[in-house]
N, C-alpha and C positions, 0 to 999 in steps of 0.2 A: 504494500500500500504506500502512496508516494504522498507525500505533504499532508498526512492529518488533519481535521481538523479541532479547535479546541473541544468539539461537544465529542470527537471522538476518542480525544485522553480523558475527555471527561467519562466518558461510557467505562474506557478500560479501569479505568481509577477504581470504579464505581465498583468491575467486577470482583465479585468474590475469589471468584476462578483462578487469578491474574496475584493472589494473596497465597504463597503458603502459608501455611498454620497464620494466616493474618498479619506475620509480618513480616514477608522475604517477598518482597513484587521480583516477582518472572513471566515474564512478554515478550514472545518474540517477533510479535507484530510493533511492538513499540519499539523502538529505535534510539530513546530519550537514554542517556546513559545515567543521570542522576533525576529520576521524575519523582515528585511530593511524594512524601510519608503520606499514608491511610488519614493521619490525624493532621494537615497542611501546616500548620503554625508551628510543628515542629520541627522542620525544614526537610529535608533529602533523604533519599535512599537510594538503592541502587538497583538496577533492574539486572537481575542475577542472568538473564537470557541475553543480555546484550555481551557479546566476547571482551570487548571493547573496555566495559564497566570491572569488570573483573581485573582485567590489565591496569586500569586510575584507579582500583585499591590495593592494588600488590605496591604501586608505584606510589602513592598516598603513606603505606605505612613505612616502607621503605624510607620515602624522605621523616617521616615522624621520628624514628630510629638512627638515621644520621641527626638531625635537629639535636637528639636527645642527649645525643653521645660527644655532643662538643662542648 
């Protein structure tokens, strides 16, 4: 599916399906690499279907890990 539109992240958001245990979002119709937490005001998550997402949190903690260690 090419350019989304908002009522269709909306839809995905929405779905239960798209929720492991409610809170690991995996889509692989969504393409969004960090799309809203179930609960929005809590900011980000990561769409475990996207390869991409995976790779910006290996590379996220990684840097966290150097940060830590200077």
């Amino acid at each position: 599916m090419e350019n989304p539109d908002q009522n269709k992240y909306d839809q995905w958001h929405d779905d239960p399906k798209n929720w492991i245990w409610g809170l690991f979002y995996f889509n692989r119709e969504d393409k969004r690499i960090f799309p809203p937490k179930r609960i929005s005001w809590l900011g980000w998550t990561i769409n475990f279907a996207n390869p991409y997402s995976i790779v910006a949190l290996i590379l996220l903690f990684g840097l966290i890990i150097i940060v830590s260690r200077l």
